[in-house]
C-alpha distance (Angstrom), angle and dihedral (degrees) to the residues before:
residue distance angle dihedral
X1 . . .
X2 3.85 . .
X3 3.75 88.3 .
X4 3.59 94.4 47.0
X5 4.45 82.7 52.5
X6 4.34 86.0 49.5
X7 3.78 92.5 57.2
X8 3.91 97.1 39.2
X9 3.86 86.2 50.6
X10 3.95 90.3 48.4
X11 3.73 94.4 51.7
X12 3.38 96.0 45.1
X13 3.64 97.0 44.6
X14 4.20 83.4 48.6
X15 3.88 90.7 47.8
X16 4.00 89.7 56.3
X17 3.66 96.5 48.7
X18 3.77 95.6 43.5
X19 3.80 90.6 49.7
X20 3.73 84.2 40.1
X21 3.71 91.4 62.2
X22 3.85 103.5 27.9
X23 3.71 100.7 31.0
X24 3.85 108.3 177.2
X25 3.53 96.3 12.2
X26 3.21 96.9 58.7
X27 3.75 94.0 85.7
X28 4.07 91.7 46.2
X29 4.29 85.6 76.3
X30 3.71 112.2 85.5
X31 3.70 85.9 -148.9
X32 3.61 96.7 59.8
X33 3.84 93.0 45.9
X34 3.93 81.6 55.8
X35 3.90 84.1 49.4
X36 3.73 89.8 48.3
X37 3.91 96.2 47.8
X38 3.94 86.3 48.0
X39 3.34 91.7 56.3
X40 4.32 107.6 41.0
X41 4.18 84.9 45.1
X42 4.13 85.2 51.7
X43 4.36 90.6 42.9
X44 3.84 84.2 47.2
X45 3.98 94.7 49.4
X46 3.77 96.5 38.9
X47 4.23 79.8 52.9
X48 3.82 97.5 54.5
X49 3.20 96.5 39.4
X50 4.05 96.6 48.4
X51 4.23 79.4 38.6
X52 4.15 89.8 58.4
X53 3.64 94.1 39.3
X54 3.55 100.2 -116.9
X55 4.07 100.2 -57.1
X56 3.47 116.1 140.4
X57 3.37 94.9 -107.8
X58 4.35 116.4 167.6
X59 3.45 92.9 -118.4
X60 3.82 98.6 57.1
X61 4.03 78.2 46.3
X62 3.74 92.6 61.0
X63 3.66 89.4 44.1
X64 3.93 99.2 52.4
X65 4.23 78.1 59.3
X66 4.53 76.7 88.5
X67 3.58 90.8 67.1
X68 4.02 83.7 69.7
X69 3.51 88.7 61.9
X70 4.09 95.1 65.6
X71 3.66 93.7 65.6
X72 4.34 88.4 66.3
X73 4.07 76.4 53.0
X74 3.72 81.8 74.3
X75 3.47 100.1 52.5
X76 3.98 102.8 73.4
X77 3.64 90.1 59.6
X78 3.49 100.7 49.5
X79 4.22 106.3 67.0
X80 3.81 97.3 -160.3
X81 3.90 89.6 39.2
X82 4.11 87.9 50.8
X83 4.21 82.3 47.0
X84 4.09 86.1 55.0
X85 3.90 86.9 47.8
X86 4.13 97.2 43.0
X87 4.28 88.3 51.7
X88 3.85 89.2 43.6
X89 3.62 94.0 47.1
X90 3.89 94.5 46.7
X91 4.17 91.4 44.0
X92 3.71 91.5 54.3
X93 4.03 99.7 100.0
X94 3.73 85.3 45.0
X95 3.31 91.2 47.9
X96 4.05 93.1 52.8
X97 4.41 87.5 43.0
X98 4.14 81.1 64.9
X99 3.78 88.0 46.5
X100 3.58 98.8 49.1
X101 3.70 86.1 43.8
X102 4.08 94.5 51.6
X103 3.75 85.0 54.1
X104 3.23 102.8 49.5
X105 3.87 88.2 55.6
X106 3.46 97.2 47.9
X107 4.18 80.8 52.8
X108 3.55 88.6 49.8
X109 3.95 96.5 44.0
X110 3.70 90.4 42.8
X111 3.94 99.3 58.5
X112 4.15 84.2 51.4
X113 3.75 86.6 44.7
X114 3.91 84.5 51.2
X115 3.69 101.7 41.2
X116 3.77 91.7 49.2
X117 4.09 102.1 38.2
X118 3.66 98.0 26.4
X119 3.45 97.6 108.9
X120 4.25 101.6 39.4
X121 3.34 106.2 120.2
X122 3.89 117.3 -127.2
X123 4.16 120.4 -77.8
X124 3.75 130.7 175.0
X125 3.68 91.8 -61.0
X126 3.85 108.0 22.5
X127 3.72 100.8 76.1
X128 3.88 146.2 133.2
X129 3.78 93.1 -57.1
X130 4.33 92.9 38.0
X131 3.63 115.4 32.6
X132 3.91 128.6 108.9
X133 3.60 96.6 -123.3
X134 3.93 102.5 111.7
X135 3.81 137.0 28.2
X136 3.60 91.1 -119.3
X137 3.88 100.3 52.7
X138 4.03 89.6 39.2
X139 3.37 92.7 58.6
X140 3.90 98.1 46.9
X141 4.09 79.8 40.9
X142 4.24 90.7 58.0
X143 3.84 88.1 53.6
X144 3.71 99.8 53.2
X145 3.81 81.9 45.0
X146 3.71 90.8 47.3
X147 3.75 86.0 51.5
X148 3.79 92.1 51.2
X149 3.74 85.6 -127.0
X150 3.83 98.4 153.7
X151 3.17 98.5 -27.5
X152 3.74 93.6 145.7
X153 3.74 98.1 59.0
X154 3.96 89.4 54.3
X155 3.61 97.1 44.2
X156 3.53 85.7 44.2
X157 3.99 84.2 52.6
X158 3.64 89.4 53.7
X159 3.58 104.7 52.2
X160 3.76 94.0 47.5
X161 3.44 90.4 56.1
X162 3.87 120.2 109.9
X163 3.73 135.6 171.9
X164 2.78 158.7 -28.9
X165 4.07 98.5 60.6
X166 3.53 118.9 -145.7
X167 4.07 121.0 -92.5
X168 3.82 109.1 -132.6
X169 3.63 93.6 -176.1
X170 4.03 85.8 70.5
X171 3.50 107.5 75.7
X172 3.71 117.7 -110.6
X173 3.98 97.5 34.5
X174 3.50 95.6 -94.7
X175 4.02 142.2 165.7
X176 3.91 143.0 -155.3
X177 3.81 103.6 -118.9
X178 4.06 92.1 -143.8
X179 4.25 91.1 -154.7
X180 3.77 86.2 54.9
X181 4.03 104.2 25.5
X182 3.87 83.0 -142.8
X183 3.95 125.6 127.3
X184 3.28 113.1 -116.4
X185 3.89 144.8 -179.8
X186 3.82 132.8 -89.0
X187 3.32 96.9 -163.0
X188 4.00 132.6 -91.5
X189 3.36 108.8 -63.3
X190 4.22 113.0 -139.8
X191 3.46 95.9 -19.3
């Protein structure tokens, strides 16, 4: 808390000299309107979070997200760090073209994913939160997968798996076990 008070105090005490010296202009430097953002999201934190007496409430939680912003204070100081910013800065559409691209992948991987596994019923590891049953799921599904985050056990799930494939035209997602002859379930779908 009392460190959160130092830096509020600094910036503002910074803000008045700067606007002090450069008056008007002061708001023509992209910095200083970073500066000035900085330091109104860090008076309106320190506010709701003196107003709420210091509970952890979630909106003092969103606010604290301005303390984030001090760190790019930093980075017109430093010349090779202001350098790392500039490239980043200018590589951000290109950046969001390999985004858009990544998705549309995963969109295009998913519908295969949810043509061909649509109807497996659920195992061990293909459940309610990783199955290949709807568009939604799949596509969350190709990103863990993309991340290699247990990929293995689902794969593994898949190439265990052996008839009979679940019917969804019956209602309830459900298959004839052909030891037993009996219907049985697939397993709740998005519950």
């Amino acid at each position: 808390f009392w460190g959160n008070v130092f830096f509020l105090f600094f910036f503002f005490v910074e803000f008045l000299l700067k606007v002090m010296a450069l008056s008007v202009d002061y708001f023509k430097v992209s910095w200083n309107l970073l500066d000035f953002a900085v330091l109104v999201g860090s008076i309106i934190e320190f506010a709701i979070e003196i107003a709420s007496g210091n509970q952890g409430s979630a909106i003092v939680s969103v606010a604290r997200t301005f303390r984030i912003l001090r760190v790019f204070r930093s980075v017109k100081r430093i010349p090779n760090l202001r350098n790392v910013f500039h490239t980043l800065a200018l590589s951000f559409f290109s950046i969001a073209s390999v985004t858009v691209f990544i998705v549309i992948v995963l969109f295009i991987f998913g519908a295969i994913g949810r043509n061909v596994f649509g109807n497996v019923r659920q195992l061990e590891f293909l459940n309610r939160n990783a199955n290949f049953r709807s568009l939604d799921v799949v596509f969350f599904m190709m990103f863990r997968l993309l991340t290699l985050d247990r990929w293995a056990t689902i794969m593994g799930d898949l190439m265990n798996y052996y008839p009979p494939f679940c019917n969804n035209n019956q209602p309830g997602w459900t298959y004839v076990d052909p030891e037993s002859g009996e219907e049985k379930e697939c397993g709740v779908l998005n519950d």
